[in-house]
C-alpha positions as CSV (number, residue, x, y, z in Angstrom):
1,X,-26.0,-5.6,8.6
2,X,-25.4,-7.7,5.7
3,X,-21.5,-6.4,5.6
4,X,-21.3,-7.9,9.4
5,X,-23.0,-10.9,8.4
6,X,-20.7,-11.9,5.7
7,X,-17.7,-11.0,7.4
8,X,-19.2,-13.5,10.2
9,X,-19.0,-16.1,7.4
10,X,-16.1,-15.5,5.4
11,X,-12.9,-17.6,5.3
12,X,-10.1,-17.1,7.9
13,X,-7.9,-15.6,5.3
14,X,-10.0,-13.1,4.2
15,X,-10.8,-12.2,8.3
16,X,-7.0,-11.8,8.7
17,X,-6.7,-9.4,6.3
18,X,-9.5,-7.4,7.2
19,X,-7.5,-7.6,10.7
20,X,-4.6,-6.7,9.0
21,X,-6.5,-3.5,7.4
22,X,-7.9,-2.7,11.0
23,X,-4.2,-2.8,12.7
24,X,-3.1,-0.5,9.9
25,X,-5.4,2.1,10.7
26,X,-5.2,1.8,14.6
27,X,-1.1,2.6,14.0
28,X,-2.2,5.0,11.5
29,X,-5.3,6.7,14.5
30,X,-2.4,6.4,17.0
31,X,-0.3,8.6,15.0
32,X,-2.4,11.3,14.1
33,X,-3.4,11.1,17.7
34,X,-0.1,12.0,19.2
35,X,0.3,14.6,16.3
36,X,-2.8,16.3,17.4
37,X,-1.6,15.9,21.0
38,X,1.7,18.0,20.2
39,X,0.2,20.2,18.6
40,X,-2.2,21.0,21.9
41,X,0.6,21.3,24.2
42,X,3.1,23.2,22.1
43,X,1.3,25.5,20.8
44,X,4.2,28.0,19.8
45,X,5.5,25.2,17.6
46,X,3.5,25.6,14.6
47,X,5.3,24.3,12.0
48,X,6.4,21.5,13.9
49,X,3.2,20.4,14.7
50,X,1.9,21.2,10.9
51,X,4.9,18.6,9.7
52,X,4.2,15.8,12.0
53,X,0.6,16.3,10.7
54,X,1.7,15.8,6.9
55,X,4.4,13.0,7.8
56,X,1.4,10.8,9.1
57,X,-0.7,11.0,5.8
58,X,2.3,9.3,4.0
59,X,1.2,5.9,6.9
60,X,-2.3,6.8,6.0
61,X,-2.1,6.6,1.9
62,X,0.2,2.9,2.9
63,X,-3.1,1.8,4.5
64,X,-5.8,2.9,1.9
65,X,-4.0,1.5,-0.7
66,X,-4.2,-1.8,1.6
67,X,-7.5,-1.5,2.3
68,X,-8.7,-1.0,-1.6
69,X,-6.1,-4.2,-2.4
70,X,-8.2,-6.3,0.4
71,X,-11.6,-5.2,-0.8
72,X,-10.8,-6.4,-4.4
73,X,-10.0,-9.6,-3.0
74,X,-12.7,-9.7,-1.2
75,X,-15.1,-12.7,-2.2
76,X,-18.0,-10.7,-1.1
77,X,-17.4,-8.2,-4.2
78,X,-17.3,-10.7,-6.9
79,X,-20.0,-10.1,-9.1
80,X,-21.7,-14.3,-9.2
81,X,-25.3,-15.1,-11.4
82,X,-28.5,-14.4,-9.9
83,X,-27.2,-11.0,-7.1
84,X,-28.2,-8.7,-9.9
85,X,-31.9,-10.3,-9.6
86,X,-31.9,-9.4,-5.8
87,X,-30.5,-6.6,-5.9
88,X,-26.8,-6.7,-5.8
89,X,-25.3,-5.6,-8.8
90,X,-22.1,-3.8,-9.9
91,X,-22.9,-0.8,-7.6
92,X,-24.5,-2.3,-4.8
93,X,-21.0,-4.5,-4.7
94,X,-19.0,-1.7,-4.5
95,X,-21.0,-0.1,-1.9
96,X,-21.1,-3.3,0.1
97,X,-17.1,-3.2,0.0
98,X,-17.2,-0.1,1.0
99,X,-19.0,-0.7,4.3
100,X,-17.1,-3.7,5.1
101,X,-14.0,-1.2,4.3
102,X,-14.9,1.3,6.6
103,X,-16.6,-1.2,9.5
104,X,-12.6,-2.5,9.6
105,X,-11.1,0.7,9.9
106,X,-13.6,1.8,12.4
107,X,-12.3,-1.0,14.5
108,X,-9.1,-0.3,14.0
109,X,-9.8,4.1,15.0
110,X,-11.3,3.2,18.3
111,X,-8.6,0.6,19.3
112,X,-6.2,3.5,18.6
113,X,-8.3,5.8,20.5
114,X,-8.4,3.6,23.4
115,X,-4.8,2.8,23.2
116,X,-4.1,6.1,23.4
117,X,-5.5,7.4,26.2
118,X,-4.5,4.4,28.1
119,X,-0.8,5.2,27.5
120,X,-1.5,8.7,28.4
121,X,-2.8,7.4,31.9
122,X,-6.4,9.0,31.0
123,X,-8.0,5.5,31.1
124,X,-6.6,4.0,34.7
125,X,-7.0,0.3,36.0
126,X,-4.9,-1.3,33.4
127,X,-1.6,-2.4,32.7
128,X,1.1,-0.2,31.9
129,X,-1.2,3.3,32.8
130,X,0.1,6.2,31.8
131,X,3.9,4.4,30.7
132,X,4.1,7.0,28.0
133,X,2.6,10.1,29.6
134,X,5.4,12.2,29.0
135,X,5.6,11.4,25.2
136,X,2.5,11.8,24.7
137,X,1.3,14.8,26.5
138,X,-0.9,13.8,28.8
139,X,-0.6,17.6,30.9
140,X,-2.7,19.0,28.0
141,X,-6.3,17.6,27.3
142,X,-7.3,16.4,23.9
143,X,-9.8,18.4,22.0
144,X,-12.2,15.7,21.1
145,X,-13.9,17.3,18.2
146,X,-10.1,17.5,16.7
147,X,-9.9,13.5,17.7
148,X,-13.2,12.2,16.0
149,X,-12.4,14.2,12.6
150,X,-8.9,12.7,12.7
151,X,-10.0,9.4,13.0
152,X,-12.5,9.4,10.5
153,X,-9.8,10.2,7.8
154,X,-8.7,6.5,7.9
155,X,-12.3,5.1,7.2
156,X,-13.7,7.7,5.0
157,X,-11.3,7.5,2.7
158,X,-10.5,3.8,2.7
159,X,-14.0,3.2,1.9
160,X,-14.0,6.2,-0.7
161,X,-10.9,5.0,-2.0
162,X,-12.4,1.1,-2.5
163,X,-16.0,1.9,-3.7
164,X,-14.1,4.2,-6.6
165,X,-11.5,1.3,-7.3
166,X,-14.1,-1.3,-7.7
167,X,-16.6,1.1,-9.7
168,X,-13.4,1.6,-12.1
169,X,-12.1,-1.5,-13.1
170,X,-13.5,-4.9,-12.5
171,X,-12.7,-7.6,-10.0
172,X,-11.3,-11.0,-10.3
173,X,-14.2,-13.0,-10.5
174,X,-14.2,-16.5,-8.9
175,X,-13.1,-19.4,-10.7
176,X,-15.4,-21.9,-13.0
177,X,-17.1,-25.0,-12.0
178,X,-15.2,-28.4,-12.9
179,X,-18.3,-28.8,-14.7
180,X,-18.0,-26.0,-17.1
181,X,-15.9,-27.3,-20.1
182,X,-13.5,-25.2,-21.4
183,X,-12.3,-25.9,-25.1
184,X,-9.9,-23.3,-25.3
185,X,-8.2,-21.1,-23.0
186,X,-8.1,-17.6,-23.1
187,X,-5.3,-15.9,-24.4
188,X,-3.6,-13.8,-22.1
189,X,-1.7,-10.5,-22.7
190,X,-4.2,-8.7,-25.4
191,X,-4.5,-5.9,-23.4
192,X,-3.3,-2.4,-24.6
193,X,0.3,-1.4,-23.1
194,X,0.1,1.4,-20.2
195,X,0.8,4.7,-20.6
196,X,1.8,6.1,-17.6
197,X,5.7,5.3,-18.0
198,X,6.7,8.4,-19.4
199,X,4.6,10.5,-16.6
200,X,6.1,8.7,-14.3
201,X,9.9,8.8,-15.3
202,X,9.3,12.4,-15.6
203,X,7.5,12.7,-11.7
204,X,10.3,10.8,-10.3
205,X,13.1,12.9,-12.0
206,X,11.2,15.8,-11.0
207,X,11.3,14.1,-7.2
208,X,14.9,13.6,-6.9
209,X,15.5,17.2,-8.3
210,X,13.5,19.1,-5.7
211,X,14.9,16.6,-2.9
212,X,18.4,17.4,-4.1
213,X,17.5,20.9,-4.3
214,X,15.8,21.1,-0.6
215,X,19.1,19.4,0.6
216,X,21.6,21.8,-0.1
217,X,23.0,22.9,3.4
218,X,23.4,21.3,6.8
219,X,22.1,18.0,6.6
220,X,22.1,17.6,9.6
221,X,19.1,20.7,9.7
222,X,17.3,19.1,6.8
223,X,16.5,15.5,7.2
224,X,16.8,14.1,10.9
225,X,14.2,11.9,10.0
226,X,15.1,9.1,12.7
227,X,15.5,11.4,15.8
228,X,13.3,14.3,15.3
229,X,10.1,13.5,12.9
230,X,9.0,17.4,13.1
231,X,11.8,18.6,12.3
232,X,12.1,17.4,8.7
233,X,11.9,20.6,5.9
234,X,8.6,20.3,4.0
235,X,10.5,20.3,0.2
236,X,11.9,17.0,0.8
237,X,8.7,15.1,1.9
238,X,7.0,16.8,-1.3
239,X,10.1,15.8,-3.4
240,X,9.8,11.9,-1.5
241,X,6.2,11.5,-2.3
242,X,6.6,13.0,-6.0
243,X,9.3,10.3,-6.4
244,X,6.9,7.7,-5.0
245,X,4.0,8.7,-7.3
246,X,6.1,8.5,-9.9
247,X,7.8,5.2,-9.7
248,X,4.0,4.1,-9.2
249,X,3.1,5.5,-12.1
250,X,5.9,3.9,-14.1
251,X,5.3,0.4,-12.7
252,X,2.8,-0.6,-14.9
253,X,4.7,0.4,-18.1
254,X,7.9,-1.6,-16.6
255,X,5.8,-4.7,-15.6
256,X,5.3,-4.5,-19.4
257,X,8.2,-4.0,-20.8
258,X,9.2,-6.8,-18.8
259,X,6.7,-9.0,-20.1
260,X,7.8,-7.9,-23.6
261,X,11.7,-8.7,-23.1
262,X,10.4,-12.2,-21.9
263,X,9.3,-13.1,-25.3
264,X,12.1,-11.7,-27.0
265,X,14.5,-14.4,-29.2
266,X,12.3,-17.0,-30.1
267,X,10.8,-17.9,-26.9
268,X,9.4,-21.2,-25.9
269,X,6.5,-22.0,-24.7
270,X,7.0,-21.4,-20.9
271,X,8.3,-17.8,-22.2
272,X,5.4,-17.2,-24.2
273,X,3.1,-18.2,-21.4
274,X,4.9,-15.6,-18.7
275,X,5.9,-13.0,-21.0
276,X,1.8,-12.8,-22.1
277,X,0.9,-13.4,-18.6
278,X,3.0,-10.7,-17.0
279,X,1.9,-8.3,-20.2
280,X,-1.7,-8.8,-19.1
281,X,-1.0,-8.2,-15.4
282,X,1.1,-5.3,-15.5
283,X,-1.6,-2.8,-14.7
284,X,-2.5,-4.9,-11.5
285,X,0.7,-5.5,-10.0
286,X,2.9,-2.5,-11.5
287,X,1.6,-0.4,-9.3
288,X,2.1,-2.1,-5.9
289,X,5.6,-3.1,-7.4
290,X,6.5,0.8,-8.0
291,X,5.5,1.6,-4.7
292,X,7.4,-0.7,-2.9
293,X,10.3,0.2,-5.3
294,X,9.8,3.9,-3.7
295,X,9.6,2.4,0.0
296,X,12.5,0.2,-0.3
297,X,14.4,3.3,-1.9
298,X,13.6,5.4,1.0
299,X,14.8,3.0,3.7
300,X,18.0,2.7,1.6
301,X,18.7,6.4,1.5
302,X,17.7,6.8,5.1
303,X,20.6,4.0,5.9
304,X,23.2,5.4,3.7
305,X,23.0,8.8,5.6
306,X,22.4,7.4,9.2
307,X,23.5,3.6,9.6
308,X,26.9,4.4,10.2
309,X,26.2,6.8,13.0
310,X,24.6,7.3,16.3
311,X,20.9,8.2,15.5
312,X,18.6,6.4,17.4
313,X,15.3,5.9,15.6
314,X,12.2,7.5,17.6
315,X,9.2,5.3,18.8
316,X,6.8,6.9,16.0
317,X,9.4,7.0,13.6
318,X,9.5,3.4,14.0
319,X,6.1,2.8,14.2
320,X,5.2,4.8,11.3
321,X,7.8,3.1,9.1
322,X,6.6,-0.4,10.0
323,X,3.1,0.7,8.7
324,X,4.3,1.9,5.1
325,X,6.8,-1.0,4.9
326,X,4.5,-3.8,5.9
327,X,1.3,-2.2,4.3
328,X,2.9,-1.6,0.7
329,X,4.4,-5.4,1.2
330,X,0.9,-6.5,1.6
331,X,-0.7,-4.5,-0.6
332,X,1.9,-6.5,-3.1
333,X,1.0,-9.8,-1.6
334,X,-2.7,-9.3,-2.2
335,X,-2.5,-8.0,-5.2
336,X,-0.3,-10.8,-6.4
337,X,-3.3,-13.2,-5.4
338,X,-5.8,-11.0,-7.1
339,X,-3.8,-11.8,-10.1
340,X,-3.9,-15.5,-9.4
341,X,-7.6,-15.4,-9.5
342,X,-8.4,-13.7,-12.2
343,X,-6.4,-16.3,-14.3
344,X,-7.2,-19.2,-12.3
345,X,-9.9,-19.7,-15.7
346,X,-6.9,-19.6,-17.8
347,X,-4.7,-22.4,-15.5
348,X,-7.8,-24.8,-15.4
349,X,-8.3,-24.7,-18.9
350,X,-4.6,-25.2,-19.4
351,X,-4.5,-27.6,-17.6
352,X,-7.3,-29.5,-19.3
353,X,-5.9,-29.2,-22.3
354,X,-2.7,-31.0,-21.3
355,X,0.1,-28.3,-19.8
356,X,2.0,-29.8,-17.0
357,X,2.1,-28.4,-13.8
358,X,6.0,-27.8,-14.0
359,X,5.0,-25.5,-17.6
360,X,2.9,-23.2,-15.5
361,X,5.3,-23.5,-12.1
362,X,8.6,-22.3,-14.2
363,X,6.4,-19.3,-15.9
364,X,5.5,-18.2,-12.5
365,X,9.5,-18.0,-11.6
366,X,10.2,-16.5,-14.6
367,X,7.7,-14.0,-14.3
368,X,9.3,-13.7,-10.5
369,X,12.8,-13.2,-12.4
370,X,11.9,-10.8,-14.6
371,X,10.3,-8.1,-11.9
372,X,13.4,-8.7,-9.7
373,X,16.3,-8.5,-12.2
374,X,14.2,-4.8,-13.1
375,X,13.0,-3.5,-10.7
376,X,15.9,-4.4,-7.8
377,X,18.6,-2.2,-9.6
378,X,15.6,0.4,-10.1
379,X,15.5,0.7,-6.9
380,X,19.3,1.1,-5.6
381,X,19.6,3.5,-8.7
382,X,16.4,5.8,-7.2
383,X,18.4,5.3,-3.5
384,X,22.0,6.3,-4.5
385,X,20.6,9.3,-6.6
386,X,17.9,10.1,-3.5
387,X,21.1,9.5,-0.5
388,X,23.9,11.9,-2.9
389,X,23.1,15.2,-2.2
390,X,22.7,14.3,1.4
391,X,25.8,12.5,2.0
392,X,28.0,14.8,0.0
């Protein structure tokens, strides 16, 4: 009750994301839907079905990791003076995002559900009835025990996911008072470097290796990805997401290193300012960054093997890669302004002290400069490796 009361009171921004977070998991409900619908009506088709099954959980991880982004934003989970002495501490904040978490994605299960059977003409009396019986199976009933465990993966573990990520690491709290005099700002960048770079070189190499290996052959057998989603050999979706877990692993440690080549030569102080800045925020935005490096990589090894030719993308093909596209794009977005608030202290007290606005404007492009010229030939170096072995 008190989740649904302060979502009734929160800003519009924050309400369209948790929108956002619920149309995620409807597309996300809808596709494990029409998995679980091929499966019932081809049963002889096994393997098929089992594939379709894991494609959708790469969709599904896009929209926890947007959910846990939207609930560290959230301004209901920032710990303020005087909750603890009613009762709202650390752990009841976490738990509190959790429910707000899951009441979104909930929303989100049931519009898929409904959806769903609409386009399969089981719910009549509506606009386009059953327009997509025939894609969706609609001669072969749904078991419904298979439906309600399905779409409870999205809310269970979004609200898993965001309870354990705010019981982890602290939020961004909210920004001082003008009242509150600051006499000097806190340094940024004295956090420890990350350690996950080498982990995560090596899980990428390791990626790439057992995609090349699972695409020795006909290619035209082993990824038709854009025509036939169940088709797809199991070996190079494992070697796809072992290359995604590792360029998220790495992005922290690149984030950093980034924020260390800023202050190289003899910066100024707009270098000094972004290069610490970017150093301290490397852990919070590497990761979203190294995930969209792996999504963008994807999409550019999928075009170098089929943009030339005749290969019509499928409807869930489509929809399932507008999920992981726009979900790791917003999952950047957020985090970016989770960033922004947990040195908004740091700004004001600039600021106060007598930085111009333009100082902290041209850090924030440099900072901008410094991901992109790293991490945009990152990613057409992961593509052309990734699209070789299956163009050769």
């Amino acid at each position: 009750m008190l989740a649904l009361r302060l979502a009734r009171g929160s800003h519009p921004l924050v309400l369209l994301r948790r929108l956002l977070v619920a149309a995620a998991s409807a597309g996300v409900g809808f596709l494990l839907l029409c998995a679980l619908g091929y499966a019932s009506a081809h049963p002889a088709h096994s393997t098929g079905a089992v594939l379709r099954l894991l494609w959708c959980f790469v969709p599904l991880a896009a929209t926890v990791q947007f959910a846990v982004a939207v609930a560290r934003t959230d301004p209901s989970t920032r710990p303020r003076s005087g909750l603890s002495a009613v009762g709202l501490g650390p752990v009841r904040l976490a738990v509190l995002a959790a429910v707000s978490t899951a009441v979104s994605c909930t929303l989100g299960s049931m519009v898929a559900l409904l959806f769903y059977l609409h386009l399969r003409g089981d719910l009549s009396g509506l606009p386009f009835d059953g327009a997509a019986a025939g894609l969706l199976d609609s001669e072969t009933p749904l078991p419904p025990a298979a439906a309600l465990v399905l779409l409870t993966l999205v809310p269970v573990a979004a609200a898993t996911a965001s309870a354990l990520a705010l019981r982890a690491e602290p939020v961004a709290t909210a920004a001082p008072d003008d009242s509150e005099v600051l006499t000097e700002p806190e340094a940024p960048g004295p956090a420890a470097p990350p350690t996950g770079l080498p982990w995560g070189v090596a899980l990428t190499a390791a990626g790439l290796a057992v995609e090349a290996y699972m695409s020795r052959g006909d290619v035209r057998s082993l990824l038709p990805l854009p025509g036939r989603l169940d088709a797809t050999p199991t070996g190079v979706l494992v070697g796809w997401t072992l290359t995604a877990a590792g360029l998220a692993m790495a992005g922290p440690g690149l984030a950093y290193l980034c924020g260390r080549l800023l202050q190289a030569a003899r910066p100024g102080a707009v270098r000094l300012l972004a290069g610490r800045v970017l150093m301290d925020e490397s852990r919070r935005i590497g990761r979203p960054l190294g995930v969209v490096c792996a999504v963008l990589a994807a999409a550019l090894a999928a075009y170098a093997l089929y943009g030339t030719k005749a290969h019509p993308l499928g409807p869930l093909t489509v929809l399932g890669a507008v999920l992981v596209l726009g979900c790791t794009t917003a999952t950047l977005m957020t985090s970016a302004l989770e960033a922004r608030q947990a040195r908004a202290q740091t700004a004001r007290a600039l600021l106060r002290l007598g930085a111009p606005v333009s100082a902290l404007r041209a850090a924030t492009a440099l900072r901008a400069a410094a991901l992109l010229v790293v991490f945009a030939p990152l990613t057409w170096l992961i593509a052309e490796l990734a699209a070789l072995p299956l163009t050769a």
